[in-house]
C-alpha positions as CSV (number, residue, x, y, z in Angstrom):
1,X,-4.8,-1.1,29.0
2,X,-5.3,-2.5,25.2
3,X,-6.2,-0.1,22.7
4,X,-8.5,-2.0,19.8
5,X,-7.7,-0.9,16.6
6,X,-10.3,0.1,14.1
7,X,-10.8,-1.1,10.8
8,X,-9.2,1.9,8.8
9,X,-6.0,1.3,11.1
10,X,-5.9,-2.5,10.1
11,X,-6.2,-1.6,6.4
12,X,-3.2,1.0,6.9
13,X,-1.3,-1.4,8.0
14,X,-1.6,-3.9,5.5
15,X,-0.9,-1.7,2.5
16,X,1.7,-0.4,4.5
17,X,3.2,-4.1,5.2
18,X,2.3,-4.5,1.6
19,X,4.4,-1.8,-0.2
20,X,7.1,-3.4,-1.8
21,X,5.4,-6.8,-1.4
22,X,5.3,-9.2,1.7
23,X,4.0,-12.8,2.0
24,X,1.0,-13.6,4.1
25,X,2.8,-15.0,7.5
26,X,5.1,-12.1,6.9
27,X,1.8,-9.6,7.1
28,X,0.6,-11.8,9.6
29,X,3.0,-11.7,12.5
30,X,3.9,-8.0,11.7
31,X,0.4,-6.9,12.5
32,X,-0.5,-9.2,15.3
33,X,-3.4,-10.4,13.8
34,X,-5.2,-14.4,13.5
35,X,-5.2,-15.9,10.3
36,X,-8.9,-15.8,10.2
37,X,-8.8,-11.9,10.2
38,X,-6.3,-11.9,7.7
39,X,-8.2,-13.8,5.4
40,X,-11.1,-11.4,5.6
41,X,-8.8,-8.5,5.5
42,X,-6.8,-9.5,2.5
43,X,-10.2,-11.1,0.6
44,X,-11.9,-7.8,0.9
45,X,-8.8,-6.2,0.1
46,X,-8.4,-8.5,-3.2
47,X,-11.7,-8.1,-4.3
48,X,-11.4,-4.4,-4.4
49,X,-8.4,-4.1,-6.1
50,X,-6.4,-2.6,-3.3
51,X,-4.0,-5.4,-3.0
52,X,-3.2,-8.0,-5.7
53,X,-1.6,-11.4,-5.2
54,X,1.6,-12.2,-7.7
55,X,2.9,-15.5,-7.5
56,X,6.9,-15.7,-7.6
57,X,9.4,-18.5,-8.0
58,X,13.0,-18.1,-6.1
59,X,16.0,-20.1,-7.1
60,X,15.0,-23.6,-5.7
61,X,12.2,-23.6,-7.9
62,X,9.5,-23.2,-5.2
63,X,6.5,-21.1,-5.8
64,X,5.1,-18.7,-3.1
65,X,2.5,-15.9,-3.1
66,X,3.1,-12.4,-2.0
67,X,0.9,-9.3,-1.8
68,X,1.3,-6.3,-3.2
69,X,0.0,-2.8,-2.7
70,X,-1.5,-1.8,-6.0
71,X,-1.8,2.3,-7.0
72,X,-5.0,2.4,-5.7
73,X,-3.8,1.1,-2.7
74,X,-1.3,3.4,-2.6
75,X,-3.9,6.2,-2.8
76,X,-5.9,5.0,-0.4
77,X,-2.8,4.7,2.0
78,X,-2.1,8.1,1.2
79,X,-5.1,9.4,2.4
80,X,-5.8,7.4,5.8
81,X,-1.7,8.8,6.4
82,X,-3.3,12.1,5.7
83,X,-6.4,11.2,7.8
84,X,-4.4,10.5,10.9
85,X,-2.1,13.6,11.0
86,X,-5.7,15.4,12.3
87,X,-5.8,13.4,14.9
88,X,-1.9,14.2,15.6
């Protein structure tokens, strides 16, 4: 049987993916998710300062965006971690 997961678990798992930076198919396949509801995740996510979007060049000259948990982010990770160990 699937097991939906809420909201607070998709947000955990973003910042988590996010941590030391990840680009947006690379969030996408690891947490099994459409594009549609990343979109939604990571605009919500953007517009409240959670996450922030750097662009970066590599060595070939080509440009590509990747995500970033900010402090706040970080925080907030924190305390859904924290959240989940009642549950435990």
């Amino acid at each position: 049987m699937f097991k939906r997961r809420s909201e607070i678990e998709i947000i955990g798992e973003i910042l988590d993916l996010s941590k030391e930076g990840a680009k947006k198919t690379e969030i996408l396949y690891q947490s099994n998710m459409s594009f549609s509801q990343l979109q939604h995740y990571l605009s919500f996510l953007l517009e409240k300062n959670i996450v922030e979007e750097n662009n970066i060049v590599n060595d070939n000259g080509r440009s590509f965006k990747i995500y970033v948990t900010t402090e706040k982010g970080n925080n907030l990770l924190e305390e859904i971690n924290n959240l989940y160990t009642y549950f435990e």
